[in-house]
C-alpha positions in Angstrom: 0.0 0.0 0.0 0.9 3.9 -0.7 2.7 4.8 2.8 1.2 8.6 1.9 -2.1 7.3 1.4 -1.7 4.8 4.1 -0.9 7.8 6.1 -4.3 9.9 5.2 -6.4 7.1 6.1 -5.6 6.9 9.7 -7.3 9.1 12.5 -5.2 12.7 12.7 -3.8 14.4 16.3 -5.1 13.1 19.4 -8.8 12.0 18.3 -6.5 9.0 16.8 -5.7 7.8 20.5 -9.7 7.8 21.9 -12.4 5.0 21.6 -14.4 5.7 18.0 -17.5 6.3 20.5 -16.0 9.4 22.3 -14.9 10.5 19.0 -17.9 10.0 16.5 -20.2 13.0 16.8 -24.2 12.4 17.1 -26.2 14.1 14.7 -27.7 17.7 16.0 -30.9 19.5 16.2 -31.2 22.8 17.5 -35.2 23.6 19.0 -36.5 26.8 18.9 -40.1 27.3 21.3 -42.5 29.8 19.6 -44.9 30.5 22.9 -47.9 32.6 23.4 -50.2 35.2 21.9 -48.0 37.0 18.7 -46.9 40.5 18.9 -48.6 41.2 22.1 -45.9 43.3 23.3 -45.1 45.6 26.3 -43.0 47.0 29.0 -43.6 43.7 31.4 -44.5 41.0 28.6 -41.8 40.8 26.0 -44.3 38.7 23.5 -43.5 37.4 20.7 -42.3 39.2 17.7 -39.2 39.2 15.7 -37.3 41.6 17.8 -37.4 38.9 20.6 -37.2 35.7 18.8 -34.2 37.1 16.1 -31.7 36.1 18.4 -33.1 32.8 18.5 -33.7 32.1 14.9 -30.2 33.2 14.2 -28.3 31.0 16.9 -30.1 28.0 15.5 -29.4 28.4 12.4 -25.8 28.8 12.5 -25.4 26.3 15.1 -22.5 24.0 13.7 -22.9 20.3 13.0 -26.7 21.1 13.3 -28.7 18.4 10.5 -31.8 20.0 10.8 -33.8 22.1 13.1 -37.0 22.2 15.3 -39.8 24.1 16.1 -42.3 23.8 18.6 -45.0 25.8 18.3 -47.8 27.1 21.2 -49.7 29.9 19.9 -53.5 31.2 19.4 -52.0 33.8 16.7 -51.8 37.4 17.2 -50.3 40.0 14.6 -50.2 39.2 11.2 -47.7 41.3 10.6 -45.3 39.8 13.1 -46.5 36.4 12.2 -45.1 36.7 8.6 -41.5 38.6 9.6 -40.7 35.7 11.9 -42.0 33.2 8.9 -39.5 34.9 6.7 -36.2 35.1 8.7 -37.1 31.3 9.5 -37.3 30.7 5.7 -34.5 32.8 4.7 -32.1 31.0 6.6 -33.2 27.5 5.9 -32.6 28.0 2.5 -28.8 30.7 3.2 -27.8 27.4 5.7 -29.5 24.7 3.4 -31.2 23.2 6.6 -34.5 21.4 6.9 -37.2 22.8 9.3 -39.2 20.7 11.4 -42.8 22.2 13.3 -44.4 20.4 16.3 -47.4 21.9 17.0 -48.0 21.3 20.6 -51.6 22.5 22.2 -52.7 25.4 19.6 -50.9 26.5 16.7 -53.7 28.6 14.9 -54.5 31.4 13.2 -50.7 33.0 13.1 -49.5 30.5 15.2 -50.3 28.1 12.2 -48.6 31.2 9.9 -45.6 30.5 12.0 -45.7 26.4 11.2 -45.9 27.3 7.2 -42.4 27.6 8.1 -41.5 24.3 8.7 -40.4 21.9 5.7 -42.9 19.3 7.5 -45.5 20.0 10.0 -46.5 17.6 12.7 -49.3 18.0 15.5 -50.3 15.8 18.6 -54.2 14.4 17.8 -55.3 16.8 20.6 -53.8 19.8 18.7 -55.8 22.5 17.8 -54.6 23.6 14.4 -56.5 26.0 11.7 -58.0 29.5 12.2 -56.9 30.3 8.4 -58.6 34.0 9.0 -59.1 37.4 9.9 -60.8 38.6 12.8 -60.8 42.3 14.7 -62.3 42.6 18.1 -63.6 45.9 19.6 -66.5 47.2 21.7 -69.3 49.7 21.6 -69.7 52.0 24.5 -71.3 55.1 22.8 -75.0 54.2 24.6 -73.5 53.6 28.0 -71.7 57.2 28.0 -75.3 58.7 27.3 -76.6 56.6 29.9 -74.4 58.0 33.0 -73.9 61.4 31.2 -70.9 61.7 29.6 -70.1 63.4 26.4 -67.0 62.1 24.0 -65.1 64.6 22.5 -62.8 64.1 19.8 -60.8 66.4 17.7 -59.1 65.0 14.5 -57.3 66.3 11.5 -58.3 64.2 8.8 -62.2 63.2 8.3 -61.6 59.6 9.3 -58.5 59.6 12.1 -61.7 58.2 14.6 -63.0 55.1 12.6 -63.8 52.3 14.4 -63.5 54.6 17.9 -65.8 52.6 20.5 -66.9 55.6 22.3 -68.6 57.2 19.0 -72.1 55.2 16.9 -70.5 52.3 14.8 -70.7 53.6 11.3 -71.3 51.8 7.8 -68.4 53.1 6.1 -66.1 52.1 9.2 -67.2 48.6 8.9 -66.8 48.7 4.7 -62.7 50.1 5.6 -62.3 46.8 8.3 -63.7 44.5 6.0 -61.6 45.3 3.3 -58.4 45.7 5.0 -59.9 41.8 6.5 -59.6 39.9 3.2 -56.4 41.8 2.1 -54.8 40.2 4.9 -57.0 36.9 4.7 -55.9 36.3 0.5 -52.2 36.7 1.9 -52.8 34.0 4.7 -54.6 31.8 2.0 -52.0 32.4 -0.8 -49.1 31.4 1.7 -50.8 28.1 2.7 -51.4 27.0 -0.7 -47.6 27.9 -1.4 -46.4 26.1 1.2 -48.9 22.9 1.5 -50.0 22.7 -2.4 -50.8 19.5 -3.5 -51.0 18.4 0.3 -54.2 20.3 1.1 -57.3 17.8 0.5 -60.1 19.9 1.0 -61.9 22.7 -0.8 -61.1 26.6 -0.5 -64.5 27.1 0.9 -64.0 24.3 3.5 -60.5 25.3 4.7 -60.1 29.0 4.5 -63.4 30.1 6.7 -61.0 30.9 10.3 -62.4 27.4 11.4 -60.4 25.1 13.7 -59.7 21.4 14.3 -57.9 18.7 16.3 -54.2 17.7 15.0 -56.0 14.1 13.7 -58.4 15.9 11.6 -55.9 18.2 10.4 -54.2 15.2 8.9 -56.7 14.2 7.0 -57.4 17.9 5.2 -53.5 18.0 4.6 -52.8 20.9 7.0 -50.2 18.9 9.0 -48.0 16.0 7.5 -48.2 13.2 10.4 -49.0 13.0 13.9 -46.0 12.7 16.3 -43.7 14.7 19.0 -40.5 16.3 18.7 -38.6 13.4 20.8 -39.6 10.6 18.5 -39.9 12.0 15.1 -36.1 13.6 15.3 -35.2 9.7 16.7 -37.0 8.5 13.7 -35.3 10.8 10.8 -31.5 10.8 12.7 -31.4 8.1 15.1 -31.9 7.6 18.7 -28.4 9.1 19.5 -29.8 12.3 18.1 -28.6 15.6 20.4 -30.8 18.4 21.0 -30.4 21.7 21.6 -32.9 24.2 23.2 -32.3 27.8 21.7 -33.5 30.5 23.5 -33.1 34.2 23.3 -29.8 36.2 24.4 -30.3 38.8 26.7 -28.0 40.8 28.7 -28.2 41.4 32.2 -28.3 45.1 31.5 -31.7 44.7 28.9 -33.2 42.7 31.1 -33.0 45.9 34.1 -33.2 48.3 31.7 -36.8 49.6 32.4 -35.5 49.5 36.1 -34.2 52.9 36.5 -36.6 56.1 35.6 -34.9 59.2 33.6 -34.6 61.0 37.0 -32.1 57.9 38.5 -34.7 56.5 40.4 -35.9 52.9 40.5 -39.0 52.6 38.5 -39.7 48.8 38.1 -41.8 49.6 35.4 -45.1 50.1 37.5 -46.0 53.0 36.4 -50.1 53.7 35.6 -49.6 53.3 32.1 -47.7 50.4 31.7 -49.7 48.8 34.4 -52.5 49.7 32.0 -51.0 48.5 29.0 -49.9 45.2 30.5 -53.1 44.5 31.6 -55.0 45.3 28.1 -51.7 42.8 26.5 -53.3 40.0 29.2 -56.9 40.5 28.0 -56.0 40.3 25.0 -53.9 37.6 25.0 -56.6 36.0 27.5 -59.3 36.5 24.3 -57.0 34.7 21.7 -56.4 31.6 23.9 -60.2 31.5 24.7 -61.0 30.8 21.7 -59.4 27.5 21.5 -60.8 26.4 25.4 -57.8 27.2 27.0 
C-alpha cells in the first residue's frame, strides 16, 4: 500500500488515541419554542415578535454540526404582521444554511401560530392539537350608549375626516365597517396564498372548506393536509437521525443590562416599570392575550 495514502487514512492528532464512540459525533438538532399570543408586546411582557425571537432564529441556524432544526410551536396567533416577519427570517435562513425545518405543534398553533408552522419543511401535531383559524378577525366594543346613559359626552378632535374610525366611544358607522372589511380579506388572501404555497398538492379539501377561520384537532388536520403526520418532537427527530440524536434548546440572548433596563426612571430612580400606564398596557396585553387563547378552550 501507498505509505502517503496509508498515512491519510488513519485518524489525525489526538482523536487517533480515543475510543471511536468518544470521538464519533451524534447528529444535532437545535429547537426553537414559539410560545404565546404574537406581537402582544409591552414594557412587562416581552411577547412574541421578531425583535425577541431574532436572536433565536439566528443562533439556531448557524449552530454547527446542526442536521436540521426544530420548532415547537404554542400559539392562538396574534399579529399578522409579526407572524409573517418571523415566517420569513425562519425561511431565509433555511434555505442561506440549506437546513431542513421541522414544526411540532404542541396544544394550539392557529391562526398565526399556524402562519408561524408554514415555516416548517414538514408539519407535525399531537391528535389533541388545535390547528387552523386560516382567518381574519378584529375585536372591539361599543360604549357610545353607556356614555349617554351616565352622562358623559365624548369629545374628539381630528385632523383628517376619518383619524376616529372604528372609535368605541362614537355610533358604529357603515363606512367604518366597509374600511375593516376590506383591510380583512387583504390580509385573509395573503394568509390563503401562503398556505397554498407552502402545502400545495398536500391540502385535500376545498377553499371554501379550509379558509373560513375554522379550527380542528391535529388528527383531523391530517386528513385535510394541514399537518403531515401525527407525532412529537422526541420521537420523530429519533426516527429521521437516530436515537443518538442531540438536542439543543435555543432561546433568546439577553443581557443582564436589557433585562433591568426599564428599572431605573430618567430621574435615576428605581422605577420597576409600575408606572399607571404600563400597568394599564400590560393589563390590556393579558386581555388580549386571555381572548385569543379562549378561543381555543384554553
Amino acid at each position: 500500500m501507498n505509505a502517503h495514502l496509508q498515512k491519510a487514512e488513519e485518524p489525525e492528532g489526538w482523536k487517533a488515541y480515543l475510543p471511536a464512540f468518544l470521538t464519533k459525533r451524534k447528529p444535532l438538532v437545535p429547537v426553537l419554542r414559539f410560545s404565546g399570543a404574537i406581537g402582544v408586546v409591552t414594557p412587562l411582557r416581552p411577547g412574541l415578535s421578531l425583535s425577541t425571537s431574532a436572536s433565536a432564529i439566528d443562533k439556531a441556524f448557524s449552530m454547527r454540526g446542526a442536521k436540521a432544526v426544530a420548532i415547537q410551536i404554542n400559539s392562538p396567533g396574534g399579529s399578522a404582521v409579526q407572524s409573517t416577519l418571523i415566517y420569513k427570517r425562519i425561511r431565509a435562513l433555511a434555505a442561506e444554511k440549506d437546513l431542513k425545518v421541522y414544526v411540532f405543534a404542541e396544544d394550539v398553533a392557529a391562526s398565526g401560530g399556524y402562519m408561524l408552522a408554514l415555516a416548517g419543511d414538514e408539519i407535525y401535531a399531537d391528535a389533541s392539537s388545535i390547528v387552523g383559524s386560516i382567518g381574519v378577525i378584529t375585536a372591539t366594543f361599543g360604549a357610545n350608549e353607556l356614555l349617554a346613559k351616565i352622562g358623559v359626552q365624548r369629545r374628539v378632535y381630528t385632523a383628517g375626516d376619518n383619524k376616529d374610525i372604528l372609535d368605541p366611544f362614537l355610533p358604529e358607522k357603515k363606512s367604518d365597517i366597509a374600511k375593516i372589511k376590506a383591510i380583512q380579506r387583504d390580509v385573509h388572501q395573503s394568509f390563503i396564498d401562503l398556505v397554498k404555497e407552502r402545502r400545495g398538492a398536500k391540502l385535500k379539501k376545498a377553499d371554501k372548506q379550509l379558509f373560513t377561520g375554522e379550527f380542528w384537532t391535529g388528527k383531523t388536520a391530517l386528513g385535510l393536509g394541514l399537518v403531515d403526520g401525527l407525532s412529537d418532537l422526541r420521537s420523530k427527530m429519533r426516527e429521521v437521525y437516530g436515537d443518538d440524536v442531540r438536542f439543543k434548546l435555543v432561546t433568546p440572548s439577553t443581557s443582564w443590562f436589557r433585562r433591568k433596563r426599564g428599572v431605573f426612571a430618567s430621574d435615576g430612580n428605581f422605577d420597576f416599570g409600575f408606572t399607571p400606564g404600563g400597568l394599564a398596557a400590560d393589563f390590556i396585553s393579558a386581555v388580549e392575550a386571555r381572548a385569543l387563547w379562549s378561543r381555543f378552550g384554553f
